[in-house]
C-alpha positions in Angstrom: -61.1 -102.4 -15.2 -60.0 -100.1 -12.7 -63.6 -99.8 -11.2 -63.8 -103.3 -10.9 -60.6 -103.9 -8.8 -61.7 -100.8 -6.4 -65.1 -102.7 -6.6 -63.6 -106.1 -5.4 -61.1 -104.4 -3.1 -64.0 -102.3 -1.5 -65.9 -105.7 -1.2 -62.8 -107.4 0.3 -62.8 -104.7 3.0 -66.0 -105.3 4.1 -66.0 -108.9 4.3 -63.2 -108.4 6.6 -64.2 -106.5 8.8 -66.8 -109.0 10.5 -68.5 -112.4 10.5 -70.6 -111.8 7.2 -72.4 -114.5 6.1 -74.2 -113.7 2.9 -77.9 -114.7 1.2 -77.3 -117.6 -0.8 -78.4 -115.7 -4.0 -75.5 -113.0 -3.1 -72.7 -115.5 -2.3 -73.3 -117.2 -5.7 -73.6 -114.4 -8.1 -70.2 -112.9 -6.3 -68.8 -116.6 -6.4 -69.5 -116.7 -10.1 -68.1 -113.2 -10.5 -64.8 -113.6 -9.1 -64.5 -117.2 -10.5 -65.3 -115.9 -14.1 -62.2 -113.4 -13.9 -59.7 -115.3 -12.7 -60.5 -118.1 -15.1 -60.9 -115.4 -17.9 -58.8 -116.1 -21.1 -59.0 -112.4 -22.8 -60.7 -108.8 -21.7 -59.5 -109.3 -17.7 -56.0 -107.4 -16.4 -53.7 -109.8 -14.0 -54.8 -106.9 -11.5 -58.6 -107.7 -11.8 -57.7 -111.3 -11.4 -55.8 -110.7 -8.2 -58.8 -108.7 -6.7 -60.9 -111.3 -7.5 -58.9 -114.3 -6.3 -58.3 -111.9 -2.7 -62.5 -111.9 -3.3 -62.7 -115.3 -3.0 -60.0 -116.0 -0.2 -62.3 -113.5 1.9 -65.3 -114.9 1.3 -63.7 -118.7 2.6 -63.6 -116.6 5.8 -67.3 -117.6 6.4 -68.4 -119.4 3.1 -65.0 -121.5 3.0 -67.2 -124.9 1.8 -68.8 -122.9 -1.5 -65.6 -121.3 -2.7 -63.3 -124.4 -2.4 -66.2 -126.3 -4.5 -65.9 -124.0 -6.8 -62.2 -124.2 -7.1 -62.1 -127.7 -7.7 -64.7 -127.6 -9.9 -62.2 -125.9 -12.0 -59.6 -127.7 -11.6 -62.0 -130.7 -12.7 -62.9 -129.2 -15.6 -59.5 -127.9 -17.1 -58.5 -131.6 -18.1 -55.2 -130.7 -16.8 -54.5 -127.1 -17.9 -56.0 -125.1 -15.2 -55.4 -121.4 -15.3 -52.5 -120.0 -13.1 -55.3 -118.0 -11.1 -57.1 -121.4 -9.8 -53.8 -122.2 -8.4 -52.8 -118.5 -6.7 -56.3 -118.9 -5.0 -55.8 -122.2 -3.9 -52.6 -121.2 -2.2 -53.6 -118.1 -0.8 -56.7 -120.0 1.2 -53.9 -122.4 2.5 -51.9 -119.9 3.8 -55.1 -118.2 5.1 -57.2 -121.0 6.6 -54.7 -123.8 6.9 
């Protein structure tokens, strides 16, 4: 799990560091990524979820409609238990874009 939070925090870097708007197919699959391991119940560290929410803050830099879909996509779907994560996320993009 280690990997995969140098993975994300690599990523994060990079989106960062410019105006990088990604191919559709690329945006999704790291949408889905991200989205899957901060909503994950067992197997995922709070450190990989972190990473992956900070994933998906960056990538509202320049994709900000596709992420917050995503987001409240969970929060429609948890019939009123969504996962701590949804709701770090959500925060962090309003203290980032609001």
């Amino acid at each position: 799990q280690g990997d995969r939070v140098q993975n994300y925090r690599q990523l994060e870097s990079a989106l960062q560091g410019g105006d990088s708007r990604l191919p559709s197919g690329l945006l999704n699959r790291l949408i889905a990524e991200a989205s899957g391991d901060i909503r994950a119940a067992q197997g995922v560290t709070n450190n990989v979820r972190t990473a992956a929410s900070d994933i998906l803050v960056a990538l509202a830099g320049s994709h900000f409609h596709f992420v917050m879909s995503e987001l409240q996509g969970h929060l429609k779907a948890m019939g009123g238990t969504p996962e701590e994560f949804v709701f770090v996320t959500l925060g962090k993009l309003a203290s980032s874009y609001g």
